[in-house]
N, C-alpha and C positions, 0 to 999 in steps of 0.2 A: 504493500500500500504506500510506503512512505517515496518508492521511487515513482512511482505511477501520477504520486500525488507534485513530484517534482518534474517529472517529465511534464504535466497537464500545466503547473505554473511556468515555465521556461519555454513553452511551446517546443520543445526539440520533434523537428519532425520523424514520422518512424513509418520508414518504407514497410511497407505490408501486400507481400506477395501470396495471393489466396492458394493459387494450384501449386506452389513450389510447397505452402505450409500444407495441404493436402496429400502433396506426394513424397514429402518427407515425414508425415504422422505428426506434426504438431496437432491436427485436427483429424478427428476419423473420419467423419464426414463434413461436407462444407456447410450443412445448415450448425454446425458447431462454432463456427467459425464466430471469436469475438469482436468483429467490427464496430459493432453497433454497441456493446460494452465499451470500444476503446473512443468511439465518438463519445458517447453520454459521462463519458471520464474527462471529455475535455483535450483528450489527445490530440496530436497534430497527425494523425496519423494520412497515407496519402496509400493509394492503389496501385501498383506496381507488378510487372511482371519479370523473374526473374529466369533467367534462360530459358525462353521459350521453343525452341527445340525440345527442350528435354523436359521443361515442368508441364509440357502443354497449353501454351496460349500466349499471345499476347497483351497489351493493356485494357484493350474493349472485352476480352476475354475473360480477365480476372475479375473483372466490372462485373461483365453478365452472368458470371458464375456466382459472386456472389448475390446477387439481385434475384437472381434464380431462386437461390437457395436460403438466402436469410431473408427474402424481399424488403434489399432497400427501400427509403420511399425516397419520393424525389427530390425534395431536402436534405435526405442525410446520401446521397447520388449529389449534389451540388456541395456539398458541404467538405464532401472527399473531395471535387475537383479542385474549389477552392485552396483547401490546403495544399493540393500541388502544387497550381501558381504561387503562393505564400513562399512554399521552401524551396522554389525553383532560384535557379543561378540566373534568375534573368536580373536586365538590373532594374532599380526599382520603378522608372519609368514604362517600362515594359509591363511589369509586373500590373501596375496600377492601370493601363489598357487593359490587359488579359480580364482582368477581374470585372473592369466596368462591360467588356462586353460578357463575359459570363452571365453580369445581374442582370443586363439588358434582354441575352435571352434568356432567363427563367421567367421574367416577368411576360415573354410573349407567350 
């Protein structure tokens, strides 16, 4: 608790690759999977696919598996992208684009 509680104050973001945690047994199956824990904790947490050759999937992959399985709703599907742009290397003028058009389409 006390790192979780310090990861959610520092915003450290934390790649989370759904199929590589699925094919490596962190999770037995993917409606186990704690996303939606690590959202409601406040984590910076972001969607990510890690060797996709080999864990099966890419980024929209690791998306719709979990959406699939835990059914994100669209909120907390925006809320993951968001955090991308957040911890992304872009610089902050970039960043601050990325995001106004994100909010611009969720609103349409």
């Amino acid at each position: 608790p006390a790192l979780v509680d310090r990861l959610a104050r520092e915003q450290m973001p934390l790649t989370v690759c759904p199929q590589s945690n699925l094919r490596l047994a962190v999770v037995g199956d993917m409606s186990e999977h704690p996303i939606r824990q690590m959202l409601q904790s406040g984590l910076k947490a972001t969607v990510n696919s890690d060797d996709p050759a080999y864990f099966g999937g890419y980024v929209n992959d690791n998306f719709n598996s979990l959406v699939d399985a835990v059914g994100l709703t669209g909120d907390e599907i925006l809320g993951l992208v968001r955090n991308s742009f957040e911890a992304s290397f872009l610089d902050q003028d970039s960043k601050s684009r990325r995001l106004a058009e994100l909010a611009a389409a969720a609103e349409s």
